[in-house]
C-alpha positions, 0 to 999 in steps of 0.5 A: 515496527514501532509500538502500537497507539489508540487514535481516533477515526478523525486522526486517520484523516480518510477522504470518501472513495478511499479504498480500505480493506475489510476482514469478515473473520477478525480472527483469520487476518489472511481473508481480506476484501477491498471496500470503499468509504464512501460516507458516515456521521461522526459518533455514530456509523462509518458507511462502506460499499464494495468496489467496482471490481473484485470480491466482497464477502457475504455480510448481515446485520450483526456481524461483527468485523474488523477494519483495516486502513493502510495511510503513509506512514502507519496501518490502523485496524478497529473492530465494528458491527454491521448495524444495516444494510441497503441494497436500494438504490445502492449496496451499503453497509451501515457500520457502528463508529469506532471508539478508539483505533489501534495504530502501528507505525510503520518505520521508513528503515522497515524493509520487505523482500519482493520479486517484482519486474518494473522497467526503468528509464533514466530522467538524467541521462535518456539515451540509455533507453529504458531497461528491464529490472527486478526489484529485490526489496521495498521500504517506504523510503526506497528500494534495491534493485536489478538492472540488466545494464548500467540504468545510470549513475549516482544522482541520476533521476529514474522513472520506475514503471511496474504492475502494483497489487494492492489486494484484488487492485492491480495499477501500472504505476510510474514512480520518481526515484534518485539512484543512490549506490550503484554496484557492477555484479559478476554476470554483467548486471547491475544492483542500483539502491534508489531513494523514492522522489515521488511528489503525486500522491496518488502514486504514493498511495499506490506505492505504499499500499503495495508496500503495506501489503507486502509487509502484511503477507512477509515479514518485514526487515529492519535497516541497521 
C-alpha cells in the first residue's frame, strides 16, 4: 500500500445514499457499522443515518468516531463528533466536517487471499455451459481462479457471478473479466488468471468494496 495523503472531503467526490462504514470505538478498528450519506453543509456537518438492513451502534451527542469510506482506488478515514441527532421525522446523525482526511491508496498489484465460490459462463465461447469455480485471490485488477473444467481460452470474455459481502451487505453480483493465463492441474481442474472488464459502476463499486474489506480483515499481498 502506498503512503498515506490528507485530502479533503470534496476530494473523496461522495454522492448522497452511498453506503460508508462507521467505527463507534476509533480505537477498536474490528467494530464497524454500515451507514449511509445522506446529506451535510460544507464547513460545517456531514449528515449520516443507518441503512435499511442490519446493525447500527448506540450513538449520543458528544461521541467521538471514526469515518471509514472505501472509493476505487484508495480507502480514507477521518475522526468526527456526533453534534446531534434527530429521530423525527427520520433517524440522523449530525456530525462535525472534517478537516482534513487520511487517504491510503490502495495499488492494483495489492492482492488478498480469499475462498470465494462464483460460477462462470464463458461470453466468447457459450456452449461450454456455465461452470463452478472458486476464487483463490482478488486484486483491483483481476483475480485467479479454480475451475472444475476447461472455463475457455486466452482471450475469451467470461461472466463472473458470485455472493459479495461488504460488511453486513451481501449483493449476487455478475462481473465482466478477460481470461488472461490458463494452466491445466493434476486432479483435472483448471487455474485461469482473469483481468476484470467491467464497465457498470455499481458493479465496481460492489467489486472493490468486497475487495477492500477483504483486505481491511487479511492481509494483503504485493505482485513482484
Amino acid at each position: 500500500m502506498a503512503e498515506a495523503q490528507l485530502l479533503t472531503l470534496d476530494q473523496l467526490n461522495l454522492k448522497m445514499g452511498q453506503v460508508i462504514q462507521i467505527h463507534p470505538d476509533p480505537a477498536d478498528s474490528d467494530k464497524r457499522y454500515d451507514c449511509v450519506l445522506v446529506g451535510g453543509l460544507p464547513g460545517e456537518t456531514v449528515i449520516i443515518t443507518s441503512p435499511t438492513s442490519g446493525r447500527f451502534p448506540q450513538l449520543k451527542e458528544g461521541d467521538v468516531i471514526a469515518i471509514r469510506v472505501m472509493s476505487a482506488n484508495g480507502v480514507a478515514i477521518f475522526p468526527s463528533v456526533v453534534l446531534f441527532i434527530s429521530e423525527e421525522p427520520l433517524y440522523l446523525v449530525f456530525l462535525d466536517f472534517p478537516k482534513s482526511i487520511k487517504f491510503r491508496m490502495i495499488r492494483t498489484a495489492s492482492r488478498v487471499d480469499v475462498a470465494m465460490p462464483v460460477l462462470l459462463h464463458n461470453q466468447t465461447q457459450p456452449g461450454k455451459g456455465t461452470l463452478a469455480g472458486k476464487i483463490l485471490d482478488i486484486s483491483l485488477g483481476g483475480a485467479q481462479i479454480e475451475i472444475e473444467k476447461d472455463g475457455g481460452a486466452k482471450g475469451d470474455i467470461i461472466e463472473i457471478k458470485g455472493k459479495f459481502e461488504v460488511g453486513n451487505i451481501k449483493r449476487i453480483t455478475k462481473i465482466m473479466a478477460v481470461i488472461r493465463m490458463k494452466k491445466a492441474l493434476p486432479d483435472g481442474k483448471f487455474r485461469c488468471g482473469v483481468e476484470f472488464d467491467e464497465r457498470d459502476e455499481e458493479k465496481l463499486l460492489v467489486l472493490f468494496g468486497y475487495i477492500f474489506n477483504a483486505m481491511a480483515v487479511g492481509e494483503a499481498k504485493i505482485i513482484q
